[in-house]
N, C-alpha and C positions, 0 to 999 in steps of 0.2 A: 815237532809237536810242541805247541805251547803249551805251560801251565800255568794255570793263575792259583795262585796263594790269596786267600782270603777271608776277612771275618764270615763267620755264620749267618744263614739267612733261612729263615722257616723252609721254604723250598728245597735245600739241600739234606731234609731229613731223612726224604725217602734215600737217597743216594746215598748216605752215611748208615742205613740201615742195611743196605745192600753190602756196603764195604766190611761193615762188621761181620755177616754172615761170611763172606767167600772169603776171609781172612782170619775167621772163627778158630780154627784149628792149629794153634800154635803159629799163624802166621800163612796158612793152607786155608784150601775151600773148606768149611765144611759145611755144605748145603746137605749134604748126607746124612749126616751127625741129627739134624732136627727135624722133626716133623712140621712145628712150627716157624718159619722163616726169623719169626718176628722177638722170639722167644728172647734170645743171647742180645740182639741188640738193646731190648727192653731194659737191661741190666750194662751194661758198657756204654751205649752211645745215647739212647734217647733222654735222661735222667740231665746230664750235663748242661747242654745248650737252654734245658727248661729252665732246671734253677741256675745256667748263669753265663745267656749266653755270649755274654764278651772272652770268655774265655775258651770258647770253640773256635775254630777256625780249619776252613775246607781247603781240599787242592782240586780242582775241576778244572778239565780239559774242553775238547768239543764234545766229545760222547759224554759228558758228564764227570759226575763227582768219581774220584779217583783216591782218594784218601784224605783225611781229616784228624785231627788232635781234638782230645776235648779234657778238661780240667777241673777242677776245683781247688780255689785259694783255702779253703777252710776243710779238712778231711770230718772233722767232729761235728762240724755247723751242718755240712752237707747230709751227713750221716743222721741228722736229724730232719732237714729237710725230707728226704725220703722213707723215712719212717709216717712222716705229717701229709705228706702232699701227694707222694708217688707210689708206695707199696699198696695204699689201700686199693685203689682199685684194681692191679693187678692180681692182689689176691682173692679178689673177687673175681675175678676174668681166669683166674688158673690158682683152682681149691685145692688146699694141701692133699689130696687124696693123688692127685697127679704127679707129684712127688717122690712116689712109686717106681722104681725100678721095673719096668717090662720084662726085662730082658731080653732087649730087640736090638741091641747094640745103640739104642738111640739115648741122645742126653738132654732131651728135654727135660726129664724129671729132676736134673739136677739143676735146671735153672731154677723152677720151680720151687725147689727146699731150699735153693739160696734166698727168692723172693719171700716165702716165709719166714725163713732164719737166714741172716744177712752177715751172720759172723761178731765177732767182738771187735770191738775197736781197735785200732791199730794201738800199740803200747803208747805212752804217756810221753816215753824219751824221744821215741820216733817224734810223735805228732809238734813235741815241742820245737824241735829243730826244722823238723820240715815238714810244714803243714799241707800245703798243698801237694795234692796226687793226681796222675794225669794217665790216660790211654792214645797211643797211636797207633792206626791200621792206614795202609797202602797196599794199593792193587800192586800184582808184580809189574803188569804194564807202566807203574811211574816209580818202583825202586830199580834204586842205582843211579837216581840222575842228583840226587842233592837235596832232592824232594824232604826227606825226613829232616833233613836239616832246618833248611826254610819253614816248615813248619813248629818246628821248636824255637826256633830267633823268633817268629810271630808270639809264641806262648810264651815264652822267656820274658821278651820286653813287655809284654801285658803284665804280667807277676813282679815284674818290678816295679811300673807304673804304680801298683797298689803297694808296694813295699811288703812282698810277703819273702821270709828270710831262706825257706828252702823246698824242696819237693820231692816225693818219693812214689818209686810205682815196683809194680811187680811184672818180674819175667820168666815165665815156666819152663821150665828143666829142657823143655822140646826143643826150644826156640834160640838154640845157640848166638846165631846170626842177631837177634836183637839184643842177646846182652854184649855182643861184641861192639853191636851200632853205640849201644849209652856210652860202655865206657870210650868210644871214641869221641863224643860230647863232652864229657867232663864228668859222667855219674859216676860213682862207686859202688861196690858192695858194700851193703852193710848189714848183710846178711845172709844164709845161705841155708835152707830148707828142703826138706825130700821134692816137694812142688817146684822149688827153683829159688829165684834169687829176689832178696827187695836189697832195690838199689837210689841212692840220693843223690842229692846234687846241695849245696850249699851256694845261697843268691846270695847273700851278706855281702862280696865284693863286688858285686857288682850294680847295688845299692847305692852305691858310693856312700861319703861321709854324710853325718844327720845334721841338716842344716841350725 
């Protein structure tokens, strides 16, 4: 089976929206979990490639998109961008009234109170060091072949490109096997929470010297 690693292209949306849902669940399907398909990707995958998409990049095979990275160089910038460009009309498309706990076992509503309340910024030390933050989802049909890797050398050398100094993302408590994958890349903890871990990476050496 071939796979092609490659920049983003409007066309692999639908595909990366698909990926986010059936890997929604710590890494597992959860098509279950939403009523809405479209709900979870709305907030992880679709935001990305809009405000910037040099820094997404797909893995498609012949049946299609198979998994995908997507980023941001600027955690605060972006976090502004979405507040200006992206929440409004979601919150218009899903009114804080849905929000609401059913209690149907479903978690739509919590996408939902995120799209209205997005959280606080990440602290001031984090973002200084490592401003850019990033998501990756793969179907299990392309983990285990090197796939996750290849698509972090694709994001990696783009954030170099721009000279941005480091990156951080988050890994939920479920999802052992992904914080096993970062730190076998080079990430750290640099922190550890009931939810799970945020973990970094430092680019500065591989910036090389400032001309």
């Amino acid at each position: 089976m071939s796979i092609d690693v490659r920049p983003f292209q409007p066309f692999d949306l639908p595909g990366m929206y698909r990926v986010c849902l059936l890997t929604g669940d710590s890494g597992r399907d959860a098509t279950a979990l939403y009523g809405d398909p479209d709900l979870l990707p709305h907030i992880y995958a679709g935001p990305y490639p809009a405000a910037d998409p040099g820094l997404t990049f797909v893995a498609a095979d012949e049946r299609g998109v198979l998994g995908y990275i997507v980023a941001t160089a600027d955690t605060h910038a972006f976090d502004g961008w979405l507040e200006e460009h992206w929440w409004p009309s979601l919150r218009h498309r899903y009114p804080r009234p849905l929000a609401e706990d059913p209690g149907d076992g479903t978690k739509d509503w919590q996408c939902v109170a995120h799209i209205h309340r997005p959280g606080p910024p990440e602290p001031e030390a984090l973002y200084a060091r490592y401003p850019a933050h990033l998501h990756i989802d793969i179907l299990p049909r392309g983990q285990g072949a090197g796939l996750g890797r290849r698509l972090m050398d694709a994001l990696l050398t783009a954030l170099c490109e721009r000279g941005v100094r480091g990156l951080h993302l988050g890994v939920g408590a479920g999802n052992p096997g992904a914080h096993a994958f970062y730190l076998r890349l080079g990430f750290t903890e640099a922190e550890r929470q009931e939810w799970g871990s945020v973990m970094v990476m430092d680019l500065t050496r591989r910036l090389g010297p400032t001309p």
